[in-house]
C-alpha positions in Angstrom: -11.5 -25.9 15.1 -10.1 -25.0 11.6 -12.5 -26.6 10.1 -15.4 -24.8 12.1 -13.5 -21.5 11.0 -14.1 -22.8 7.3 -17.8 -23.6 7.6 -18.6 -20.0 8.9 -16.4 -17.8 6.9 -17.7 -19.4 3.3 -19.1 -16.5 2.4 -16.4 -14.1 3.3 -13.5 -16.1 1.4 -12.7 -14.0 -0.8 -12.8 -10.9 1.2 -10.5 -12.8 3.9 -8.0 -13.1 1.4 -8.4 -9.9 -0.4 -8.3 -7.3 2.5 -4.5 -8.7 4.3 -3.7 -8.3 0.9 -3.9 -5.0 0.2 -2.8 -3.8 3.8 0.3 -6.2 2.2 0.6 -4.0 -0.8 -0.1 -1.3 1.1 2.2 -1.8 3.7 5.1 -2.6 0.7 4.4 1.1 -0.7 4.5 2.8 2.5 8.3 1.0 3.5 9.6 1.6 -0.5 8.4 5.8 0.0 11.9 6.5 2.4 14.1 5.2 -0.2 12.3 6.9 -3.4 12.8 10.1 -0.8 16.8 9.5 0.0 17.2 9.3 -4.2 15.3 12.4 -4.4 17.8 13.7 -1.7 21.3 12.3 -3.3 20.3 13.5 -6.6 18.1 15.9 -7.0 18.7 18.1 -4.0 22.5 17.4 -3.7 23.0 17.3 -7.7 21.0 20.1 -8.2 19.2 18.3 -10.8 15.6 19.8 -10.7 14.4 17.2 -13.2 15.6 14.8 -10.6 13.6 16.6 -8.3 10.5 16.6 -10.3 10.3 13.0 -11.6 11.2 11.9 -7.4 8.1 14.3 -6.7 5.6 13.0 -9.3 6.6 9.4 -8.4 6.1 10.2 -4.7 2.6 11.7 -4.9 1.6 9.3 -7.5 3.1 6.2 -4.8 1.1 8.3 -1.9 -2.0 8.3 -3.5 -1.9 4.0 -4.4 -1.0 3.5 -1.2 -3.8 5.8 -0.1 -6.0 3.6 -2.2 -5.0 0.7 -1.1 -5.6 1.6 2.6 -9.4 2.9 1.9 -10.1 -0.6 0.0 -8.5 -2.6 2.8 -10.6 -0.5 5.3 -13.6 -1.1 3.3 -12.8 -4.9 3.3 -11.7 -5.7 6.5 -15.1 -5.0 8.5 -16.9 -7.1 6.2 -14.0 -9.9 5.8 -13.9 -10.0 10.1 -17.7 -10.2 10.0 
C-alpha cells in the first residue's frame, strides 16, 4: 500500500512535505500569540510601561501577519499537495 502511495504522489513530494509544514509553523505562532499577550498584560498594562505596551503590540501584529502568511501558503499548497 505504502508503496502504491509513493508511485502516485512522485510528483507532489515536495508539496506533501511542504504544506503540513507550514500549518506546523503556523499552528506554533498561533499557540505562542496568548503568552506574548499575558506579557503585554503583566507588564505593560499592569506596569504602566507604554513602551512595554508598544514593543508587545509591534511583535503581536508583526507575529499575526507570519502566521497569516503562513496559513495562505499552506492553503495554496495543500489542494495541490492532496491532488
Amino acid at each position: 500500500m505504502v508503496k502504491k502511495l509513493i508511485k502516485y504522489s512522485r510528483g507532489y513530494r515536495l508539496l506533501s512535505i511542504v504544506a503540513p509544514l507550514l500549518v506546523v509553523i503556523e499552528s506554533f505562532i498561533e499557540i505562542y500569540i496568548p503568552y506574548v499577550m499575558a506579557d503585554l498584560i503583566d507588564e505593560g498594562i499592569y506596569g504602566s510601561n507604554m513602551n512595554a505596551v508598544a514593543k508587545y503590540g509591534l511583535f503581536l501584529i508583526g507575529a499575526a501577519m507570519v502566521s497569516l502568511a503562513f496559513g495562505v501558503a499552506a492553503g495554496i499548497t495543500a489542494p495541490f499537495a492532496s491532488s
